[in-house]
C-alpha positions as CSV (number, residue, x, y, z in Angstrom):
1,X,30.1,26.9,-38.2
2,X,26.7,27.8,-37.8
3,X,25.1,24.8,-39.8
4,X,26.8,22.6,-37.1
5,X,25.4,24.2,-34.5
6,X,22.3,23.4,-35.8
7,X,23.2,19.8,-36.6
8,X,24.1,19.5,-33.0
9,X,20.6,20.4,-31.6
10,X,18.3,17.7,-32.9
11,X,20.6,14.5,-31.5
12,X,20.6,16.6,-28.2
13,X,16.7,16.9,-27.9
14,X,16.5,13.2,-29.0
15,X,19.0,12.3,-26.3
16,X,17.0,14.4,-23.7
17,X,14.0,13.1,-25.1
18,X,15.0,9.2,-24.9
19,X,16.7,9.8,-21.0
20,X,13.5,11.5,-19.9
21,X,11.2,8.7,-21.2
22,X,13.5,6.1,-19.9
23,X,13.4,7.5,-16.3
24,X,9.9,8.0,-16.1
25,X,9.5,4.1,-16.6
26,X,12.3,3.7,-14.2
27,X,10.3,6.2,-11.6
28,X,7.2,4.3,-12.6
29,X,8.7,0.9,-12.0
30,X,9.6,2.0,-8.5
31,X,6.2,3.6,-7.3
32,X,5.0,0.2,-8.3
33,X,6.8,-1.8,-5.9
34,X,5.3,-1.0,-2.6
35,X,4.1,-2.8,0.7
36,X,1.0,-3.8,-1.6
37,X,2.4,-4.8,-4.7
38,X,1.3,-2.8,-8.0
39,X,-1.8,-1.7,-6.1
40,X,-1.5,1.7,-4.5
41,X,-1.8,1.7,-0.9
42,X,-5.2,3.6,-0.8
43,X,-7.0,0.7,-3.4
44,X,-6.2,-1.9,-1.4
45,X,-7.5,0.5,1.7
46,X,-10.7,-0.2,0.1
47,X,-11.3,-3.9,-0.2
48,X,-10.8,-3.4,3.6
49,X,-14.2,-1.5,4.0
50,X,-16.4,-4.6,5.0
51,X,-13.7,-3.9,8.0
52,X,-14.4,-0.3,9.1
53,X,-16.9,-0.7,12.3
54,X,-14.4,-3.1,13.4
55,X,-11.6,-0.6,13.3
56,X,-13.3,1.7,15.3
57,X,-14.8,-0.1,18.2
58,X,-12.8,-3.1,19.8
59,X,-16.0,-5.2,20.5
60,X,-17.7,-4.4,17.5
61,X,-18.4,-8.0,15.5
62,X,-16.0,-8.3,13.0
63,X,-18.2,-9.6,10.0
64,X,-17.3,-12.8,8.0
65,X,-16.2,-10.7,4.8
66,X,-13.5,-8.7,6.4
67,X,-12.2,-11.5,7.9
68,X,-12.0,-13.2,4.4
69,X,-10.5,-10.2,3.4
70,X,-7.9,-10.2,6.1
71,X,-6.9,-13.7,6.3
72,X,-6.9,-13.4,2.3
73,X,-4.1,-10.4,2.5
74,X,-2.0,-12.1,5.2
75,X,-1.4,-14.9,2.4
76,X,-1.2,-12.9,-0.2
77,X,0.7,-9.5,1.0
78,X,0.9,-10.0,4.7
79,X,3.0,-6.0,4.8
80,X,0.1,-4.5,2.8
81,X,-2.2,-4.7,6.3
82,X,0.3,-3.3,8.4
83,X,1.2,-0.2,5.6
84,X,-3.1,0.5,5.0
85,X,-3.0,1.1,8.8
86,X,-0.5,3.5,8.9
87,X,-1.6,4.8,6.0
88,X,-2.9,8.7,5.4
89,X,-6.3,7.5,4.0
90,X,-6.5,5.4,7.0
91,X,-6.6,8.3,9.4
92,X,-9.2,10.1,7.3
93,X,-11.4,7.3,7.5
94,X,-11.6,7.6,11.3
95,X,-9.7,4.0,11.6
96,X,-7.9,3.3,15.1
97,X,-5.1,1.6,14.6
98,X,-4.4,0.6,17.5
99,X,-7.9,-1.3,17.5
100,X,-7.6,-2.2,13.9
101,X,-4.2,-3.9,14.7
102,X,-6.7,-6.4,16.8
103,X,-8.8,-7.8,13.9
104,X,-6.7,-10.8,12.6
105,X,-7.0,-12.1,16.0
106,X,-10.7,-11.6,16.8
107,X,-11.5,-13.2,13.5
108,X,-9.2,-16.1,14.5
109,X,-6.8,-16.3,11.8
110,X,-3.9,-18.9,12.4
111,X,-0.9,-17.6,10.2
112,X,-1.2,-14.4,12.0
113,X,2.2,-12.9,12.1
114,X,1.6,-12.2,16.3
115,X,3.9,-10.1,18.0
116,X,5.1,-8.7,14.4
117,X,5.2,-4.9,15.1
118,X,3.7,-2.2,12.7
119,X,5.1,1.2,13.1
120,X,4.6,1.4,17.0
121,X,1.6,-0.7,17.4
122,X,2.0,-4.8,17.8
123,X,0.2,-7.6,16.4
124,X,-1.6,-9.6,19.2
């Protein structure tokens, strides 16, 4: 009796073992599919930075490159702007929202989604 207790043991770790590694790829699957594709929110918070003085000050020049930028997202991953906004490491860069939500307008960009909301603020 006691060998197949010991039999026993070794199929059960293995089984743990194997459902373990199998959800971890499942959990890691899932993180991977947000608002901004496989790239975590906060990356894609930083190809935004040509964009910062903008975010702060309504009729601050928006350069050239953050418009790029911008206009590149909205064809690419047009919920990724809308979720870096709203976004933790957004607020602990000092960004307004509110004025941030204005820059695909002040750099002109056609296929704007306007009137599209994010979270509580509007796209112009």
């Amino acid at each position: 009796m006691a060998s197949f207790s010991s039999v026993s043991k070794p199929p059960l770790i293995v089984a743990v073992f194997v459902i373990l590694v199998a959800s971890e790829g499942f959990i890691a699957r899932a993180r991977a599919a947000g608002e901004c594709g496989k790239t975590p929110v906060e990356s894609a918070a930083l190809g935004l930075t040509p964009c910062l003085a903008a975010t702060r000050d309504a009729r601050a020049k928006v350069s050239p490159a953050c418009c790029s930028r911008v206009a590149a997202m909205f064809n690419t991953s047009p919920k990724c702007l809308c979720a870096i906004l709203l976004s933790p490491v957004s607020k602990q860069a000092g960004i307004n929202p509110a004025i941030a939500i204005t820059i695909p307008k002040r750099c002109n960009i056609r296929n704007r989604p306007a009137g599209k909301k994010c979270g509580k603020y509007t796209l112009p």
